[in-house]
N, C-alpha and C positions, 0 to 999 in steps of 0.2 A: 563644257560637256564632262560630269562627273563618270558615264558608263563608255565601255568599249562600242565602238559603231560598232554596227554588224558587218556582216559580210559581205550583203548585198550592199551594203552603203556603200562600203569602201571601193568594192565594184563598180559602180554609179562613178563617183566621186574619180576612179581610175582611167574611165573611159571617157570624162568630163560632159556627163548626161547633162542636159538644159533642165533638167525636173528638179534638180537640189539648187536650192534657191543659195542666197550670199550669205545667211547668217548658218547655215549649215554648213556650207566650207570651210568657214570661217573655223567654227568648233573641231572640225574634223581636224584642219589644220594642225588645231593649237593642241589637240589631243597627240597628234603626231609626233610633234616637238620631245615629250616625255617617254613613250610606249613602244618599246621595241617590240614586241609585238605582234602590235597594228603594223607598224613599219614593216615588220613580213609581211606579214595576209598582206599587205598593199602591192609591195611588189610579183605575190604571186598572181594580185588580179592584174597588172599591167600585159596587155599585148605580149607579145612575144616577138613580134619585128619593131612594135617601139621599144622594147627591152635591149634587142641585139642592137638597135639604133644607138641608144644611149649608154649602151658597153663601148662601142663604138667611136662616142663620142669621146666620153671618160679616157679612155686611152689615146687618142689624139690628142688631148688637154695635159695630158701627164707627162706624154712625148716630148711637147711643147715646151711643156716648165722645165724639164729635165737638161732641153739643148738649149733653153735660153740663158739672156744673162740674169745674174743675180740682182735681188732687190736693191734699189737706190734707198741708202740713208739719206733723211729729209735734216737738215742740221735745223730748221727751224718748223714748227707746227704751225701748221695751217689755221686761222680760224674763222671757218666755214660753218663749225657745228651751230644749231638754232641757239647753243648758250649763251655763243660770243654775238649771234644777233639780237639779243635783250639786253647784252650790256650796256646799250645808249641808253633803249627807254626805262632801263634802272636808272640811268643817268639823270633824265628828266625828269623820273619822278621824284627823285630825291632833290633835285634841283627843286621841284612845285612847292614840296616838303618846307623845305627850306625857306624858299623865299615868303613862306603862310607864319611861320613863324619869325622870321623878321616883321613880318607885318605886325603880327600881334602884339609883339613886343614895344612896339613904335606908337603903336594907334590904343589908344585905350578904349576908344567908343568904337569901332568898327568890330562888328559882329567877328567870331575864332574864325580867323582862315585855317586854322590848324581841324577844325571841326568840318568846316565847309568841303575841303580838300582830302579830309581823310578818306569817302567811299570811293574817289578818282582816282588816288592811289595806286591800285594793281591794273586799273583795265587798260592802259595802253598795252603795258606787257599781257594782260590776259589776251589782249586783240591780236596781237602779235607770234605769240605762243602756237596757235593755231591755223593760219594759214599760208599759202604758198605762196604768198609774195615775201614773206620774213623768212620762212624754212625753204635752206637748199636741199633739204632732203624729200620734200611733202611728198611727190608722189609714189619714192622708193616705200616711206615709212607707212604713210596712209591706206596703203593696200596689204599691207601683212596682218596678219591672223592677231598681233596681239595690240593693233591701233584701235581706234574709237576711245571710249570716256574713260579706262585705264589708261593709256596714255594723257590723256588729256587732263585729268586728275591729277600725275605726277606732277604734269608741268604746270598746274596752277599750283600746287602743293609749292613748287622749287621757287615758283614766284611770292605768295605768301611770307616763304621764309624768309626772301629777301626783302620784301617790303615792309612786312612788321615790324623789324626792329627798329627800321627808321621813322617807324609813326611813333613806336612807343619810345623813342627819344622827344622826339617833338612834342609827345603828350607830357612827358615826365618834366621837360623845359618849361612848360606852357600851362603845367599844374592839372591835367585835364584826367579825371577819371580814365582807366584803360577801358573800360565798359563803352562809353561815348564815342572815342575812335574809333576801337576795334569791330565793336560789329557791326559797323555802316558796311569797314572795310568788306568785312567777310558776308554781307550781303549781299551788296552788288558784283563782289567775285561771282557767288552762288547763282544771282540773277542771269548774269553772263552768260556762264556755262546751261542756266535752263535755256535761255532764248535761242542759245548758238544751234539748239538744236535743229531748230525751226528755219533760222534765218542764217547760221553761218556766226560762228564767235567772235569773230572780228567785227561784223556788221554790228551783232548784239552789245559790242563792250563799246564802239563808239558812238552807235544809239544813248546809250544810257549814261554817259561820259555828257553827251551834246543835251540831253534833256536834264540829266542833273543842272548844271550848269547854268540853263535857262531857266528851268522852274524852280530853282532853290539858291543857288549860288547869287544870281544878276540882283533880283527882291530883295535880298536880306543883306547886298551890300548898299542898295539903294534907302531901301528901309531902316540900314542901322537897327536891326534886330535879327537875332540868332528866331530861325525857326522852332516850334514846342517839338517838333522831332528829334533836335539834336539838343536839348537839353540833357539833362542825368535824368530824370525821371522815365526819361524816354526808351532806356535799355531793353524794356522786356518784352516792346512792341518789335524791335531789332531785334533781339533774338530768338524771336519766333519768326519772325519772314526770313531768318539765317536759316532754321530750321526747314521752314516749309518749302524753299525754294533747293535747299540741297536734297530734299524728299523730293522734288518733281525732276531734280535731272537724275538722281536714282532712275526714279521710276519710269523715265523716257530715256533708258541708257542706248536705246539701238537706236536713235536722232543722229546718235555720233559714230553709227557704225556702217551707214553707207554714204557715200560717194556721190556728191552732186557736183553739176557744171557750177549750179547758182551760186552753191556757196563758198564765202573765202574769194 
């Protein structure tokens, strides 16, 4: 929301009217965060007995803290956050990484597992990144004003970071143009985050994880031949499906702004 709500919204929005739908609270919200204000006019449309309610409150809350005891220093950090819950399947994917390039290295006729392996890469962690069974926080974070595909963006962003550099060792070990790995990788990233929208990101990254796998990976080690898509020549067709596929989750960015049972 670039403009101040009006009046009446924030009215609406104060008295929690049924007519403002989720993606307008949503904005109102997040407008709120920055706008002092709005943060007046809002409080001057609240009630006047939920107002004295939550004077009310506040000051029973402050009581509280004032007679209780002091905070407890934690001698050790907890790790709960979704960052320390990626840490394994970094583990595994660099573990996959790894063990594609011992391959390679050993087998001179078995088609690049270093090629094969490279779009599977991020999507455990992109699978993960996004729903409530990896995040102990999903349901506090998933309902504030600044969740949906900005969030979800960083955290493919954080994951990328981590996972590229251990492809571009593997490719640099394995002599393998960066063009060839990389943008399988950052396709089926992009793929992901388009499907997730529809079906849930998780569901999407291990969909596409189980179909790579079977229709590319299983052939071409049966076959002993690298398929013509991940040859070098093959770059430009990858980074146009990098392109086209991060323009459809642009473009269906509110996929990831509400809240379903199904997905995740």
């Amino acid at each position: 929301m670039t403009d101040h709500p009006t009046p009446a919204l924030l009215s609406r929005y104060a008295t929690g009217d049924d007519g403002v739908d989720d993606v307008t609270v949503w904005a109102v919200e997040a407008h709120l965060e920055s706008c002092a204000g709005c943060r007046a006019l809002l409080a001057g449309a609240v009630d006047p007995a939920a107002r004295q309610l939550l004077d009310r409150v506040a000051v029973g809350i402050a009581a509280g803290v004032d007679a209780g005891p002091g905070p407890v220093r934690r001698r050790r950090l907890r790790r709960t956050g979704v960052a320390a819950r990626l840490l394994p399947w970094l583990a595994t994917a660099t573990a996959l990484v790894l063990v594609a390039v011992l391959l390679e290295m050993v087998s001179v006729r078995m088609p690049s597992p270093v090629l094969l392996v490279a779009p599977l890469a991020p999507l455990l962690m992109v699978a993960a990144a996004w729903s409530r069974r990896t995040d102990p926080a999903w349901e506090l974070i998933a309902t504030t004003p600044r969740a949906g595909l900005s969030l979800l963006l960083r955290r493919a962003l954080a994951i990328l970071t981590a996972v590229v550099p251990v492809l571009a060792v593997a490719g640099w070990w394995t002599g393998h143009a960066p063009a060839v790995w990389l943008l399988p990788c950052l396709a089926f990233t992009a793929g992901a985050l388009a499907l997730g929208g529809l079906v849930g990101v998780d569901r999407a990254a291990l969909g596409l994880a189980v179909a790579w796998s079977a229709g590319v990976i299983t052939p071409s080690l049966v076959g002993q031949e690298l398929p013509i898509f991940l040859e070098t020549r093959s770059w430009p067709g990858w980074a146009l499906a990098t392109v086209a596929l991060s323009a459809a989750v642009l473009l269906r960015a509110t996929d990831h702004s509400r809240l379903r049972a199904d997905r995740s």
